[in-house]
N, C-alpha and C positions, 0 to 999 in steps of 0.2 A: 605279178610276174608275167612277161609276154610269154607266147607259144615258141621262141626261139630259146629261152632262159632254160636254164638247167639248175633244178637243185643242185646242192652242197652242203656238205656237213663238216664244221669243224669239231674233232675228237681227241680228248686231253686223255694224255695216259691216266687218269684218275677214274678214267671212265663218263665223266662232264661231257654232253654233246651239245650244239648248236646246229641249224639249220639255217638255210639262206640259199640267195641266189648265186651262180656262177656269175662271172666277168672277165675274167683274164682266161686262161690257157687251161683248155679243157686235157687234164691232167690230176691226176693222185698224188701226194708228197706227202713227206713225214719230215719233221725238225724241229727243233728247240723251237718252244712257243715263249715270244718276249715282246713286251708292248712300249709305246712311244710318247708321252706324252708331249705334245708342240703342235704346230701349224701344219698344215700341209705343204710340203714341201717335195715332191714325188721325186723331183729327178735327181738331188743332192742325196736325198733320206733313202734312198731303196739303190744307191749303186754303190754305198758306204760299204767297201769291204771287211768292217768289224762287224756287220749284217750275213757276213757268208752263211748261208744254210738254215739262216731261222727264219719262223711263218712268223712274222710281223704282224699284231693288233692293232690298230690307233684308236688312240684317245680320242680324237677330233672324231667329232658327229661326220661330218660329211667330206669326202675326199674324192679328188680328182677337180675340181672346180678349176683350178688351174690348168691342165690338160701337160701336156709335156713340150718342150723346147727344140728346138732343132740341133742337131749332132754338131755342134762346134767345134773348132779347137781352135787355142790361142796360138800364140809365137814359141810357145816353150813344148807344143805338140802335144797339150793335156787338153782335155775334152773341157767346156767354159762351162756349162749349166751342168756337168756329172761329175760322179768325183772318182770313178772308174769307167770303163768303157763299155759294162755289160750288167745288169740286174744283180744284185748280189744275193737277196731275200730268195730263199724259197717258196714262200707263199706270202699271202694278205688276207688278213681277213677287216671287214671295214663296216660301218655302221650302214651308212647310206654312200653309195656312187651316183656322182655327178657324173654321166654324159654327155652333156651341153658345156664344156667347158668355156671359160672366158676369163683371156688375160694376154696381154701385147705378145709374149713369147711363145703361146699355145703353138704349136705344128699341127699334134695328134693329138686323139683323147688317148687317156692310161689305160684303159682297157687295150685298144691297139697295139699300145708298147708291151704290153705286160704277154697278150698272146704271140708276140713275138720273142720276145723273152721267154717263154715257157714259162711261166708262174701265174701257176693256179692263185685265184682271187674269189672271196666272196664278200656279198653284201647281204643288209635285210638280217645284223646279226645283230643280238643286245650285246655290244661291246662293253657296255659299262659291268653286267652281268659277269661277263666274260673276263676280265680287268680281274673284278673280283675276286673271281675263283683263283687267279694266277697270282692275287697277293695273299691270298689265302694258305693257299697247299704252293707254293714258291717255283721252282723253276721244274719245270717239267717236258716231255718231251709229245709231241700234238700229230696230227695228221690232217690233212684234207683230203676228205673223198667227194668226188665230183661225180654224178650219174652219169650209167653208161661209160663206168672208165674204171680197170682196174685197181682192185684196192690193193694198198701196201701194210706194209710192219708198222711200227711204231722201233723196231732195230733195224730199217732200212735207213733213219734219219743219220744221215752221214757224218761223219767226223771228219772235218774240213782244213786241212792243214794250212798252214801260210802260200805251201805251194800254190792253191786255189787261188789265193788272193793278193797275192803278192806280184812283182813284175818277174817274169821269166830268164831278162837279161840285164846288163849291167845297161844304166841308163845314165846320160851326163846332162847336164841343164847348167846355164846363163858359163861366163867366159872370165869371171872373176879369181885375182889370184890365191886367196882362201878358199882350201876345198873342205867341204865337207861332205862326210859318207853317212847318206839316209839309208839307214839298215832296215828293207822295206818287208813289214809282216803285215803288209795288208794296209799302205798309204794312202792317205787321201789326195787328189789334186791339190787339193788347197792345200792342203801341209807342204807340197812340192812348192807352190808357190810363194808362199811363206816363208820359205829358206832360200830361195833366189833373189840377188841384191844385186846391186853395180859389182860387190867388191868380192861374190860368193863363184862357186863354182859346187854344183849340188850334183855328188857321184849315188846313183839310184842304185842299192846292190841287192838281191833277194837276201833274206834273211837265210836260208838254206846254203847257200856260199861263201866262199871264205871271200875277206876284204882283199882287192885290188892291191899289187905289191905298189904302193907309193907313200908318199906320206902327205896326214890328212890332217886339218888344225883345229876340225870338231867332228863329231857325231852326234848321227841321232837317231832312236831307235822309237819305229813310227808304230800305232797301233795295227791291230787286226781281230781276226775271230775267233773262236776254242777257248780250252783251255793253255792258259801260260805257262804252267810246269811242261808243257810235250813241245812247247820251242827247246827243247833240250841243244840241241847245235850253239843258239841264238843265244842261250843263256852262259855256256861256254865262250861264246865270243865277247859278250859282254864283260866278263868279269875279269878278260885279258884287257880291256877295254879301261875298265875304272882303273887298274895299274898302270895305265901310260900318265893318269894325270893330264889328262885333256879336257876342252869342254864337251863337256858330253849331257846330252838334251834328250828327253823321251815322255812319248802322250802318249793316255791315252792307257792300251793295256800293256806298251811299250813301256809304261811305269811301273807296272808289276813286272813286265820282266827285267827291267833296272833291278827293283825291289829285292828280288829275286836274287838274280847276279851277287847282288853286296850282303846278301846273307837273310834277308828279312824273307817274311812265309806271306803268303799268299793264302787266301781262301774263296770259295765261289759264293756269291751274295744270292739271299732267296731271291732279290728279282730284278736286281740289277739296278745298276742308273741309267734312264734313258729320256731323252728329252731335252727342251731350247732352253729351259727355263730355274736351273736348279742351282739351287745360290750357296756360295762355297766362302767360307773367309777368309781373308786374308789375315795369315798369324803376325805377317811384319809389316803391318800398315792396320789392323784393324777393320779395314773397310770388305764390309760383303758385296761379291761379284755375282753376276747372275751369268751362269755357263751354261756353256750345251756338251749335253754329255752323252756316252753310248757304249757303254762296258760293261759286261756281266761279272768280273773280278774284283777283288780290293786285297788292302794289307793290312794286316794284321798289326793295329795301333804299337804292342809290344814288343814287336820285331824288327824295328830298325837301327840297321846296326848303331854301335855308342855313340860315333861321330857323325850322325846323320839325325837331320828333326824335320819333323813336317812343317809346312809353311801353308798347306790349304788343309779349309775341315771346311766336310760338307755339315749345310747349318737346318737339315732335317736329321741326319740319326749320327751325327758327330765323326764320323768314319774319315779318313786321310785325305783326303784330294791331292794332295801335291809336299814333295820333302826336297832338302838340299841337303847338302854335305855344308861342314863349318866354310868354304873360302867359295863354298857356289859354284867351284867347275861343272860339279855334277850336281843335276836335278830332274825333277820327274814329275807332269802334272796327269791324274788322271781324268780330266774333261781336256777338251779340244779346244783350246784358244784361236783357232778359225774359224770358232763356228763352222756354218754352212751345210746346214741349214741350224740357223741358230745364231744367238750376240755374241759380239767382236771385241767385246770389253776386255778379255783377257790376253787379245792379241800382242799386246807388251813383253808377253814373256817370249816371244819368236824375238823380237828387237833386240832383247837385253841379254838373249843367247849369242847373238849374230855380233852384237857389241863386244861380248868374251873373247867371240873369233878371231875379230879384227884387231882386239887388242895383246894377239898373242898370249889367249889364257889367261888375263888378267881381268879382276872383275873390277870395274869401276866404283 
């Protein structure tokens, strides 16, 4: 450690501590502790609003090697390398930090964004150790205390509602004469993306307000952070939602609050799914996908309603990934078919929702 570095500790409500070096934002924080398994990926994986408020682990030995990308935005006025416009994690904690980053889209190194960001960071920690403990004793609530910086609670770690993470105002994208209304509980860019077509017209509404008085020829209700029983509003709207009989689409933990909505339960997973890599089956083609996933929820295999079946099982502990109703209007996957950070393999199901759209609710 040089004479500029500052200890740091990371502390599990179980009483488990780590030590390490500071890097990011010389600062104190408390929040759900949940880890990542995939590439390093900084600028997509730490602005994912289903990240709101938790201290991030990675799997990945060494992070930052890539450095961060310049503040872009496309033609649809979404940021190009982020998938929000502001840090979403609380904290980091990481094995080893690269400094010297190198890679064509580099600007900064992550330490620099991150102390901009306010999020405290450490390195110089046995992550694997670390890993461990957290699939051991399951979700738990953590802190990082940085030297020379006030310490907090372990019940200062916030409870982050969609307001946090979600857009503030009604937002409209591409000029297409099918609209559909993204019910945003914490959206990704690329999910935005994903639902703009020649023939779309994508109405961005926070999940805390009521839908725009028009009429709309799909929905979709996009993931976010917390728990998915206190979208209480969202889950109300939904379920006036499945009675129209429309196509109706949702990722993500947007699929438990689908779930939800049509009567099935929900429970919180000891340690969630997280990561590029986690392979899920296809119930009606057989063929296993390899997803990227980022949800601390799931449903409860015996709780979907009669006339709804699952169509993805994840093919590590057999759990639901994804259900339809008998004629397919409605369905719900819970990994992210955009990727980003993460494979594209399951991007088919944006298409063959968009397909429902265009064919006037009719599935092909």
């Amino acid at each position: 450690m040089s004479l500029e570095e500052k200890t740091a500790r990371i502390i599990l409500e179980d009483g488990t501590e780590f030590e390490g070096s500071s890097f990011g934002y010389e600062g104190s924080v408390a929040g759900d502790i949940v880890f990542y398994n995939g590439a390093d990926a900084p600028a997509p994986l730490f602005t994912d609003p289903s990240l709101r408020g938790t201290i991030l682990v990675m799997a990945q030995p060494q992070v930052g090697n890539t450095g961060i990308p310049e503040d872009e935005v496309d033609n649809l006025g979404l940021e190009t390398d982020f998938e929000s416009g502001q840090a979403q994690i609380s904290g980091l904690v990481v094995m080893d930090y690269c400094d010297t980053p190198s890679h064509w889209k580099n600007k900064k190194p992550l330490a620099k964004w991150l102390r901009k960001q306010q999020v405290p960071a450490l390195s110089g920690v046995d992550t694997r150790a670390l890993i461990q403990r957290i699939r051991l004793r399951g979700s738990m609530r953590a802190k990082i205390l940085v030297e020379e910086t006030k310490d907090v609670s372990f019940s200062s770690a916030g409870v982050y509602p969609s307001a946090y993470a979600a857009a503030r105002r009604v937002v409209r994208y591409g000029t297409g004469t099918r609209k559909i209304a993204l019910i945003d509980c914490g959206a990704k860019n690329s999910q935005v993306r994903a639902l703009v077509s020649e023939g779309t017209t994508v109405v961005r509404v926070p999940c805390s307000s009521d839908l725009p008085d028009e009429r709309f020829d799909g929905f979709v209700v996009s993931g976010g952070p917390g728990d998915p029983t206190a979208y209480e509003k969202t889950i109300a709207l939904v379920k006036g939602l499945i009675a129209e009989r429309k196509p109706l689409f949702a990722i993500g933990q947007g699929a438990v609050i689908l779930a939800i909505a049509g009567g099935a339960a929900s429970y919180r997973m000891t340690q969630g799914h997280r990561g590029q890599g986690v392979p899920c089956v296809n119930l009606e083609t057989g063929r296993c996908h390899v997803t990227a996933q980022n949800h601390g929820y799931g449903i409860r295999d015996d709780s979907l309603p009669p006339d709804w079946y699952p169509t993805f099982l994840n093919n590590t502990d057999n759990s639901i990934e994804g259900f339809a109703t008998a004629k397919g209007l409605i369905s719900g996957v819970l990994f992210q078919p955009e990727g980003n950070p993460g494979p594209r393999e399951t991007a088919f199901l944006y298409e063959a929702f968009l397909e429902i759209v265009r064919n006037g609710g009719v599935r092909a």
